[in-house]
BATORTOR-913436 format. One record per residue (C-alpha): x, y, z; residue in one letter; residue number from 0. Coordinates in steps of 0.1 Angstrom, whole numbers. Each point is the difference from the previous one (the first is absolute). Layout:
<gupas>
@x:X	y:Y	z:Z	r:A	k:NUM $
...
</gupas>
This chain:
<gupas>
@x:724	y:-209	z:-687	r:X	k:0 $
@x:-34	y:-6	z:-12	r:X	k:1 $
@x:4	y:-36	z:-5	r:X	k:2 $
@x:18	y:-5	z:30	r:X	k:3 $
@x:-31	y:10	z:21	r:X	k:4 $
@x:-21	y:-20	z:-26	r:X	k:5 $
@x:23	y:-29	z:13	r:X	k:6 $
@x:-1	y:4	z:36	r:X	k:7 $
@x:-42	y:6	z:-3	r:X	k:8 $
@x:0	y:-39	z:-21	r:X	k:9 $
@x:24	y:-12	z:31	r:X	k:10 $
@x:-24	y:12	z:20	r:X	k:11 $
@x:-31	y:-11	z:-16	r:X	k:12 $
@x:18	y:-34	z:0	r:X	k:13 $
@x:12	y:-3	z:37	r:X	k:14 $
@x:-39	y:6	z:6	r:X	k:15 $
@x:-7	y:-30	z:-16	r:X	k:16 $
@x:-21	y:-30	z:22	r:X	k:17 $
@x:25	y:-20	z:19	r:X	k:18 $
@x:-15	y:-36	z:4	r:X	k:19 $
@x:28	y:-11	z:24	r:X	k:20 $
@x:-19	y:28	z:27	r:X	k:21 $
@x:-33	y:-15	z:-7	r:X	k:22 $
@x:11	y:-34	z:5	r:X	k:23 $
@x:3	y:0	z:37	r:X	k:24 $
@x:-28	y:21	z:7	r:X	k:25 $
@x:-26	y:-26	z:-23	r:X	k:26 $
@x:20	y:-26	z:21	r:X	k:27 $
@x:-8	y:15	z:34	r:X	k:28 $
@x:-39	y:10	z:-15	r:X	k:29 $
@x:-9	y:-38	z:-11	r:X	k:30 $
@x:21	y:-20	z:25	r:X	k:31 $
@x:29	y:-22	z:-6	r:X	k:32 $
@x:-22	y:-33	z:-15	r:X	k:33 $
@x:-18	y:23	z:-26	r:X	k:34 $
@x:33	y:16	z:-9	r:X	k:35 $
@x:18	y:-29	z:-11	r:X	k:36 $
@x:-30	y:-15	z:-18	r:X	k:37 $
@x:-12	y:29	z:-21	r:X	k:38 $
@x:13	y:30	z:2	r:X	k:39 $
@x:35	y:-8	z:-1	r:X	k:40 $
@x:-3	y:-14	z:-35	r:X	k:41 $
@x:-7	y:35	z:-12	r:X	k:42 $
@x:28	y:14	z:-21	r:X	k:43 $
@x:-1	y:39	z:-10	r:X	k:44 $
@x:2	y:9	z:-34	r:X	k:45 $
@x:-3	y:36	z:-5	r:X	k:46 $
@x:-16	y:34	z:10	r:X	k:47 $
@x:-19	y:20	z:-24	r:X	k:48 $
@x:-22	y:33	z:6	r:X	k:49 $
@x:-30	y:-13	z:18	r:X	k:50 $
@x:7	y:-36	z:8	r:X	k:51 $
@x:27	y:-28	z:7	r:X	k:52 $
@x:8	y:-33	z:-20	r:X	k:53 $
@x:3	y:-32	z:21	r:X	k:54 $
@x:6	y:-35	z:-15	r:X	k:55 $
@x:-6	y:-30	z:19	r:X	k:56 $
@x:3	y:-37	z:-13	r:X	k:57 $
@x:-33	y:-13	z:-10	r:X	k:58 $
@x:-36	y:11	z:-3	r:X	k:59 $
@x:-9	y:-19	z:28	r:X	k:60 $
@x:23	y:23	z:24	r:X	k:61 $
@x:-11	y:30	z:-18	r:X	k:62 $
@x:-38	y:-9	z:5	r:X	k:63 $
@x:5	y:-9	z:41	r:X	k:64 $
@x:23	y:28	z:6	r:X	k:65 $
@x:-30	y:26	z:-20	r:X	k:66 $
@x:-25	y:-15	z:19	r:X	k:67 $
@x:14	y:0	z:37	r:X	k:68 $
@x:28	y:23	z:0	r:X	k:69 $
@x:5	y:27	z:-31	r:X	k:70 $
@x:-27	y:27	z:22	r:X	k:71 $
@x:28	y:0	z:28	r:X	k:72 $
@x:34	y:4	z:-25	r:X	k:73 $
@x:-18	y:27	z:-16	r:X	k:74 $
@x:-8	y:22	z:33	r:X	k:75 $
@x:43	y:-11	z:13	r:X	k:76 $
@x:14	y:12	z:-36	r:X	k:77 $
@x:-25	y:32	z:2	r:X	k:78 $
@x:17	y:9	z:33	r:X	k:79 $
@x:33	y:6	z:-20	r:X	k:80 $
@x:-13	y:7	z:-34	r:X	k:81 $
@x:-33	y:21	z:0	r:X	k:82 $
@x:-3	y:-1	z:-41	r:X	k:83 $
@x:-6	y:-39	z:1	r:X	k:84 $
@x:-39	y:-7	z:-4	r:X	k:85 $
@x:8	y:-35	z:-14	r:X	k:86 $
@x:20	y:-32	z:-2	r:X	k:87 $
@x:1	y:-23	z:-31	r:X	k:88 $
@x:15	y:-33	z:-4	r:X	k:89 $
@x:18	y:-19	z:-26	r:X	k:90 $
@x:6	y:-35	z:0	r:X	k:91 $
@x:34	y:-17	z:-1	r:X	k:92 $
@x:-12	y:-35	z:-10	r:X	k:93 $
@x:-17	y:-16	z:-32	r:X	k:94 $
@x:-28	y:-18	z:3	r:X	k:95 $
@x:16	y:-33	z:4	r:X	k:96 $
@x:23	y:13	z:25	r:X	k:97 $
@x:-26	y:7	z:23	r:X	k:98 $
@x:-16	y:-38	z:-7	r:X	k:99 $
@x:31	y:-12	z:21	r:X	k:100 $
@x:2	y:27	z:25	r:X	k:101 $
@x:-34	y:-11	z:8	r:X	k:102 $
@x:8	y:-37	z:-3	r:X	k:103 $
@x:32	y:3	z:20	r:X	k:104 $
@x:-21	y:20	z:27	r:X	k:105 $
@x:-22	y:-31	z:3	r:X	k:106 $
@x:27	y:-23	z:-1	r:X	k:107 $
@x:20	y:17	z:29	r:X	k:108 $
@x:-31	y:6	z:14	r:X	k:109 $
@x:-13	y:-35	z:2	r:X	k:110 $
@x:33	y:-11	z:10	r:X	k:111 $
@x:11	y:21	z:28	r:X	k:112 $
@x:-24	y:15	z:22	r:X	k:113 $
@x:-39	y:5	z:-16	r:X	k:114 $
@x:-13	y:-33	z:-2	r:X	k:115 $
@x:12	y:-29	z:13	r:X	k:116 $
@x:-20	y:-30	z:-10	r:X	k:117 $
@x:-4	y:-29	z:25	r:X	k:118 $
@x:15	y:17	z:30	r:X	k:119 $
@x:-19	y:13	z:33	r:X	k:120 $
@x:13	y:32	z:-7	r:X	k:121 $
@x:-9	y:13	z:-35	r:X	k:122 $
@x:5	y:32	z:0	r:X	k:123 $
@x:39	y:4	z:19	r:X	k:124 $
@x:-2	y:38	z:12	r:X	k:125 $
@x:8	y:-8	z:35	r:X	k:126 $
@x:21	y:18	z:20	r:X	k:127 $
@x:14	y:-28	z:24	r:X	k:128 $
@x:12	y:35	z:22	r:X	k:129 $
@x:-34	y:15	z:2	r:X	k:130 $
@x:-13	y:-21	z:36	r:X	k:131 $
@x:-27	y:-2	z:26	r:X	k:132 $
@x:32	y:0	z:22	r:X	k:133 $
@x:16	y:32	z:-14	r:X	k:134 $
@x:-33	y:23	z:-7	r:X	k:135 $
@x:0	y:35	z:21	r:X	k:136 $
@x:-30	y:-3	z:19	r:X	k:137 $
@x:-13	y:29	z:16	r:X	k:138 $
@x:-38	y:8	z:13	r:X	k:139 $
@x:-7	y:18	z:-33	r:X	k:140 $
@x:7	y:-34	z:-20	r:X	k:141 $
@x:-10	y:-26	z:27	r:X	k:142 $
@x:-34	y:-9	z:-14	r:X	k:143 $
@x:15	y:-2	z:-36	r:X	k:144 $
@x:26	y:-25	z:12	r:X	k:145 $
@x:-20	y:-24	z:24	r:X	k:146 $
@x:-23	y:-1	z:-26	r:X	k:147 $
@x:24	y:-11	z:-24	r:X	k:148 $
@x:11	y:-26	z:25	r:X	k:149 $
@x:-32	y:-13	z:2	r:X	k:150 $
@x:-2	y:-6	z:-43	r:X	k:151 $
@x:30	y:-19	z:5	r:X	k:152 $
@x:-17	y:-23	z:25	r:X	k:153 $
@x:-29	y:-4	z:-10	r:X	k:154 $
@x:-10	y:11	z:-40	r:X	k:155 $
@x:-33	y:13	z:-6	r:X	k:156 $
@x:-5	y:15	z:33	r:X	k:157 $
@x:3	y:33	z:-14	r:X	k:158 $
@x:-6	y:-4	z:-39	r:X	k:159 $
@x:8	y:24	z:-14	r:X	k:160 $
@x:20	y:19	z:22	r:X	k:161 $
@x:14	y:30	z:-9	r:X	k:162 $
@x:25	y:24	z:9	r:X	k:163 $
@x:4	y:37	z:-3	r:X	k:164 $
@x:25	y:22	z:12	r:X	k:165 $
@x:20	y:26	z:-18	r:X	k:166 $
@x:40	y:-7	z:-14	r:X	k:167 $
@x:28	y:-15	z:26	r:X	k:168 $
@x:-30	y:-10	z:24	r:X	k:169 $
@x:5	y:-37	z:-7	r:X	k:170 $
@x:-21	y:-14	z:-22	r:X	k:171 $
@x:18	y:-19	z:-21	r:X	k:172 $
@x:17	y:-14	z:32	r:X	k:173 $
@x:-33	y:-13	z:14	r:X	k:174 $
@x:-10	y:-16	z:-36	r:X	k:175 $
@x:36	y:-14	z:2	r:X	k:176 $
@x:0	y:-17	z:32	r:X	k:177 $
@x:-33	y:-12	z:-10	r:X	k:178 $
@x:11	y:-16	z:-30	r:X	k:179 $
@x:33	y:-16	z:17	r:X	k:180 $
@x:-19	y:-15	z:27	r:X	k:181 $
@x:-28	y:-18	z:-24	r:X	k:182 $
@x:26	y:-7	z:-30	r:X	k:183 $
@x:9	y:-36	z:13	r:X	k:184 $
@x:-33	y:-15	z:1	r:X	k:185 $
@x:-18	y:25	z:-27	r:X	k:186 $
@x:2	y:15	z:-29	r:X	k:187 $
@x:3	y:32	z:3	r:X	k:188 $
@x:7	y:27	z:-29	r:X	k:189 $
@x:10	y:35	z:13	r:X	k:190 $
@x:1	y:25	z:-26	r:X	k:191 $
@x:3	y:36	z:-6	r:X	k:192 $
@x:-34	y:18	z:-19	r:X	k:193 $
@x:23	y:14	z:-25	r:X	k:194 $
@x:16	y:-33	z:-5	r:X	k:195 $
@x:-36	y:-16	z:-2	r:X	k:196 $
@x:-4	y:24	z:-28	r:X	k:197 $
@x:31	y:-9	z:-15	r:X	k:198 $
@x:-12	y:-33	z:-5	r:X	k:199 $
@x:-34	y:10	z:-12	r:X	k:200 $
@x:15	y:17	z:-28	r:X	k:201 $
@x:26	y:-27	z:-7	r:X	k:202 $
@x:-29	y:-28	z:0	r:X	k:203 $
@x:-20	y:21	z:-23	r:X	k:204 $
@x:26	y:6	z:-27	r:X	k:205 $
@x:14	y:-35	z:3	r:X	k:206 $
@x:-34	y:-14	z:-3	r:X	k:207 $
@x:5	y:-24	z:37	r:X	k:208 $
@x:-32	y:16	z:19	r:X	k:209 $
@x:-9	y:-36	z:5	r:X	k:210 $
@x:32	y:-3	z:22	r:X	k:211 $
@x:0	y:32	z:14	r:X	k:212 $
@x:-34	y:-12	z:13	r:X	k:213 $
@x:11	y:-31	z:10	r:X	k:214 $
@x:29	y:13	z:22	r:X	k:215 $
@x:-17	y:25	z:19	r:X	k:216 $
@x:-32	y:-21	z:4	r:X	k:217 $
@x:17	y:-28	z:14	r:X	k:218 $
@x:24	y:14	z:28	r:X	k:219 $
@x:-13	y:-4	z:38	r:X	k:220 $
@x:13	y:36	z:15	r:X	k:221 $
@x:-2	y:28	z:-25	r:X	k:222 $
@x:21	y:33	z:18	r:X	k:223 $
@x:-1	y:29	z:-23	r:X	k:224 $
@x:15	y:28	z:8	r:X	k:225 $
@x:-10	y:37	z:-13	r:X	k:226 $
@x:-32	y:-3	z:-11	r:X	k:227 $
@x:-8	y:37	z:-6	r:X	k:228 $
@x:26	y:-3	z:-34	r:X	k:229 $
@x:-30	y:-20	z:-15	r:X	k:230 $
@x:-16	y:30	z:-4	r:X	k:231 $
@x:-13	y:13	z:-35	r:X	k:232 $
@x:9	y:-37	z:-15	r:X	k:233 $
@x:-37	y:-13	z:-6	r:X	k:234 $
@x:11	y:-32	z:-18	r:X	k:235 $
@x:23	y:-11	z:26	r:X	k:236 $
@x:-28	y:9	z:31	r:X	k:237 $
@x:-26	y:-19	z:-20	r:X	k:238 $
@x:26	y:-31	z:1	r:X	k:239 $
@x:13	y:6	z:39	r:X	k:240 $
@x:-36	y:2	z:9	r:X	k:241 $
@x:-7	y:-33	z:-17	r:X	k:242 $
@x:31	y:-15	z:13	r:X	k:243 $
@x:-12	y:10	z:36	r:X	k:244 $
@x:-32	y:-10	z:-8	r:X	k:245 $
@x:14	y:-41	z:-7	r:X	k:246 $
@x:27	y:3	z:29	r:X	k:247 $
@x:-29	y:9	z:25	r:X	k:248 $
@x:-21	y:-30	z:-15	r:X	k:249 $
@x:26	y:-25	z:2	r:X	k:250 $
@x:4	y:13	z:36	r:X	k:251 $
@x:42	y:16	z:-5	r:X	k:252 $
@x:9	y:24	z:25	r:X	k:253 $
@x:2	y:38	z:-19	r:X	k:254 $
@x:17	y:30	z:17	r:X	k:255 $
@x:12	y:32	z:-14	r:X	k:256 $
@x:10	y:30	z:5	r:X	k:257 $
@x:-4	y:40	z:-8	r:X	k:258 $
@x:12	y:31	z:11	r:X	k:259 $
@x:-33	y:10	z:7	r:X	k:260 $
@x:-35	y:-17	z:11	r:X	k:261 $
@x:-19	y:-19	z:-27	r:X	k:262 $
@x:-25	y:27	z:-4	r:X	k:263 $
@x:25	y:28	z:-3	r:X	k:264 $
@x:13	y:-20	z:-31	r:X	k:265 $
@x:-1	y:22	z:-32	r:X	k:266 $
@x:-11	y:-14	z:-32	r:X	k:267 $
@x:-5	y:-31	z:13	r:X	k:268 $
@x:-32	y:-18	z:-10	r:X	k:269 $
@x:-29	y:1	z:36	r:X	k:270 $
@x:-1	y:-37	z:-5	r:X	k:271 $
@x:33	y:-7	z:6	r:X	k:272 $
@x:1	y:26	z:30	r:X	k:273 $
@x:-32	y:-17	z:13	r:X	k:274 $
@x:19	y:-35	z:-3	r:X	k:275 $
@x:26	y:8	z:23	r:X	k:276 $
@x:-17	y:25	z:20	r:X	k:277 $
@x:-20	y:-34	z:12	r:X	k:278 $
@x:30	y:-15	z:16	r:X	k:279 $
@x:23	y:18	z:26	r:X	k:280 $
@x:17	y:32	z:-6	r:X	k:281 $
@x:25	y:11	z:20	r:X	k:282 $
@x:25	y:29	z:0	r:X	k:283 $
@x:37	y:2	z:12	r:X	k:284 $
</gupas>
């Protein structure tokens, strides 16, 4: 009898255990659907022990983005099921080697599908062909916004920068779209994500290419990047995006972003950078 209730307290123990299926699709509706099949996806769990959980992912690389961006977040959902966890660690699947041509076919696929497209008027292929002038919601709450995007596309450097704030579903990335779509056949125009801007920060640094990461970026006529405040805390990448800015403004390319909140409400972002586009026109949605 003894051990039979010694058995059913293990089961019980053991049914107790983390599910990761049940986390999945709550980090999936937490980071959105982009960041969930980039990063966190690739997360395999290991095992559960007293105080913490075991996750393996491919390569450093993943392990070092996903730490630095995300890890704060998966802690707080797993917590919500399993008080006792205080940590995650990580082991790595890959050698060494291995994660030489992860990286390598990341550049490859990235060089050949969608990042960088040499010698084309549109470098940087993010465009939504869907995401119109024609088809934008306009209501008096988000007229400004859009005639002032109107106006970018007519005539660049009117507003330079402009900028546009408004919090999520308002249409922001709609406005940066049309803009882009409308300037793409006689421009170059590069519209990019800030996390994806990151993305290929880091990849430029541990492939050694900064000199081409420069060179795409500062060369492009319409920069449109989208969800600036995810720059925050990264002072290597703002001291690059502020000198990128610094040469499209020179070199007279139309720059517009965009935020969910005004520049000076920007956390850990550096003043100059908040003063830079604080000196163009801001407009919310």
């Amino acid at each position: 009898m003894k051990n039979d209730n010694l058995n059913k307290k293990t089961d019980n123990f053991v049914s107790k255990k983390l599910d990761w299926s049940v986390i999945q699709p709550e980090m999936k509706n937490k980071f959105g659907k982009d960041i969930y099949e980039s990063w966190i996806k690739k997360i395999e769990f290991v095992n559960e022990f007293h105080d913490y959980i075991l996750i393996s992912v491919s390569t450093r690389f993943i392990r070092d983005w996903i730490t630095s961006r995300y890890l704060d977040q998966i802690l707080q959902l797993v917590k919500l099921h399993k008080k006792n966890i205080n940590r995650i660690e990580f082991i790595i699947k890959n050698t060494e080697s291995e994660e030489e041509n992860f990286l390598a076919k990341q550049h490859s696929i990235t060089n050949e599908n969608v990042s960088f497209i040499k010698d084309s008027y549109l470098q940087y292929n993010r465009i939504d062909p869907n995401k119109k002038f024609d088809n934008f919601v306009l209501g008096f709450s988000n007229k400004l916004a859009y005639e002032a995007s109107k106006k970018v596309s007519q005539d660049i450097s009117h507003y330079n920068p402009l900028y546009i704030y408004g919090g999520v579903g308002m249409g922001k990335t709609h406005l940066l779209n049309a803009i882009g779509l409308s300037l793409k056949d006689k421009n170059k125009v590069m519209l990019i994500p800030a996390e994806r801007f990151m993305y290929q920060f880091v990849r430029s640094i541990k492939l050694n290419e900064m000199v081409k990461f420069k060179e795409y970026f500062r060369n492009t006529d319409i920069l449109l990047i989208d969800d600036i405040q995810f720059m925050n805390g990264k002072e290597a990448m703002q001291e690059e995006f502020f000198h990128t800015f610094n040469a499209l403004l020179d070199k007279g390319s139309q720059i517009i972003g965009s935020a969910d909140r005004p520049p000076n409400k920007l956390s850990r972002i550096q003043d100059r950078i908040k003063s830079r586009f604080s000196g163009g026109l801001v407009v919310d949605v």
